[in-house]
VEXVO-902260 format. One record per residue (C-alpha): x, y, z. Coordinates in Angstrom, 1 decimal, decimal comma, always signed. Layout:
residues N
{px->X	py->Y	pz->Z}
...
//
This chain:
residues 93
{px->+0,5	py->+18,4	pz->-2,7}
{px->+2,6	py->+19,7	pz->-5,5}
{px->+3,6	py->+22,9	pz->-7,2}
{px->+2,1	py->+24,9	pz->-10,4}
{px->+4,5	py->+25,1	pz->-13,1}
{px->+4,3	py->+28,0	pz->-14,8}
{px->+5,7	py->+28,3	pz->-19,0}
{px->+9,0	py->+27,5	pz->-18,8}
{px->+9,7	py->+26,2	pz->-15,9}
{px->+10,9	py->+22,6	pz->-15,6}
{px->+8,4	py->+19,9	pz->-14,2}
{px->+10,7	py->+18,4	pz->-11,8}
{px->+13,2	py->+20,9	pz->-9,6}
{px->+16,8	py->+20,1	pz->-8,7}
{px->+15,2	py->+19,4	pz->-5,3}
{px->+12,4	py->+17,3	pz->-6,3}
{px->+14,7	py->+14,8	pz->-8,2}
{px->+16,9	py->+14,7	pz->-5,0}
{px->+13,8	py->+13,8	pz->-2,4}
{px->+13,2	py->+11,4	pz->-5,6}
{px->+16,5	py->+9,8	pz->-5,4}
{px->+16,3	py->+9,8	pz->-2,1}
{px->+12,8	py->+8,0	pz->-1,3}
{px->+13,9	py->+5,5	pz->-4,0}
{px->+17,2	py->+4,5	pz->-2,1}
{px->+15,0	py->+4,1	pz->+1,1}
{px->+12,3	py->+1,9	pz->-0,4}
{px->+15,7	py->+0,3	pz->-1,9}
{px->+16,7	py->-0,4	pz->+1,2}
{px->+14,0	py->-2,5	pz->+2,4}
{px->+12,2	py->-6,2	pz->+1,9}
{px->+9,6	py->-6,3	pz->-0,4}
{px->+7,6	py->-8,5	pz->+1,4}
{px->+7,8	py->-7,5	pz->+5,1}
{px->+8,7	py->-4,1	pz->+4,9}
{px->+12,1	py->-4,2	pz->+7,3}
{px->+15,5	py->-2,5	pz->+6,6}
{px->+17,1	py->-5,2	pz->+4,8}
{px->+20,3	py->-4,7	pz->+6,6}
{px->+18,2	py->-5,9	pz->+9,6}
{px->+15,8	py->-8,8	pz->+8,6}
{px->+18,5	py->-10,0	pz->+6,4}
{px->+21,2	py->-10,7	pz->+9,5}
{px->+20,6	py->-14,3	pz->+10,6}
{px->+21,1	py->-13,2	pz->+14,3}
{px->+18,2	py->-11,6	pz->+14,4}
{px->+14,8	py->-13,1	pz->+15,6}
{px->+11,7	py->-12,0	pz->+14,7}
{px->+7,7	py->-13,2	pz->+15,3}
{px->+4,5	py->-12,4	pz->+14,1}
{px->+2,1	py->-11,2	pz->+14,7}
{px->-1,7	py->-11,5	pz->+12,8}
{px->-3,9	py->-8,1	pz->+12,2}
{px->-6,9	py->-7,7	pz->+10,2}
{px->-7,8	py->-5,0	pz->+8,0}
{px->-11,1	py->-4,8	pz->+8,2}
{px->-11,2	py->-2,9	pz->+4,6}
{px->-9,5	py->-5,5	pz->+3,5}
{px->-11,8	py->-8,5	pz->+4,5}
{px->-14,8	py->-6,7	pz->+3,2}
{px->-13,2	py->-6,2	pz->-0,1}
{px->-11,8	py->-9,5	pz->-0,5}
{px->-15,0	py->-10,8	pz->+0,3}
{px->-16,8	py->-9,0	pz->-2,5}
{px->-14,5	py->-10,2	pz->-4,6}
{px->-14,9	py->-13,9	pz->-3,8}
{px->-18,7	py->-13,6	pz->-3,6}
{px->-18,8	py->-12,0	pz->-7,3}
{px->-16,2	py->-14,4	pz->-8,5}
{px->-17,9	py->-17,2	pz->-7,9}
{px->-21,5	py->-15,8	pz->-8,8}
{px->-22,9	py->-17,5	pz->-12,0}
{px->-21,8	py->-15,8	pz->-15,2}
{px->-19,7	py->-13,1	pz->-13,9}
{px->-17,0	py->-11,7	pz->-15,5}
{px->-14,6	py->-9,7	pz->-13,4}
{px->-11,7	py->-8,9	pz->-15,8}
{px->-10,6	py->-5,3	pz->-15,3}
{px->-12,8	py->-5,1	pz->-12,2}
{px->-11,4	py->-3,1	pz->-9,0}
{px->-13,0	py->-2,9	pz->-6,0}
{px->-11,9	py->-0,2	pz->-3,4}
{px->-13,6	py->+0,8	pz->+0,3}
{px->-14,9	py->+3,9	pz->+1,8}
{px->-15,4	py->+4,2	pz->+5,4}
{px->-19,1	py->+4,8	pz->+6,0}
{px->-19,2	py->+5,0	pz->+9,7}
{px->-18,6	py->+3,3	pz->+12,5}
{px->-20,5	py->+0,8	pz->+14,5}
{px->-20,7	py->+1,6	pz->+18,4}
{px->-18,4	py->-0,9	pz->+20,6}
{px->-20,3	py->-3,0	pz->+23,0}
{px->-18,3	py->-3,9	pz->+26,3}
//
């Protein structure tokens, strides 16, 4: 999504650097490492649990990664792995 900007026009409009501004002081606004508004996960009278999910993508990557980490001779500096879905496999009841 974006606009053309045509000769002379500037790259950034008065109302792209305030949805900028604004996007910044929201992700301000929240932990880094659990994603909550920190003016809730930071009250101690809060409570809070967790909960465990897996991202499939995830596992698969991270286990390429391991697997050619540990392979003899490999050398895995600069190297980024991404996923792709391919399909999906049929659930069994």
């Amino acid at each position: 999504m974006g606009r053309a900007v045509g000769p002379g026009e500037p790259q950034w409009t008065e109302e792209d650097t305030l949805l900028a501004v604004e996007w910044q002081r929201l992700q301000d606004a929240l932990c880094g490492g659990c994603g909550h508004p920190l003016d809730e996960s930071l009250d101690e009278g809060n409570d809070y649990e967790v909960h465990r999910i897996t991202c499939f993508a995830c596992q698969v990557k991270e286990r390429a990664e391991k697997a050619a980490a540990e392979a003899e001779n490999a050398d895995t500096t600069g190297r980024k792995l991404t996923t792709v879905l391919i399909g999906r496999r049929p659930v069994i009841d």
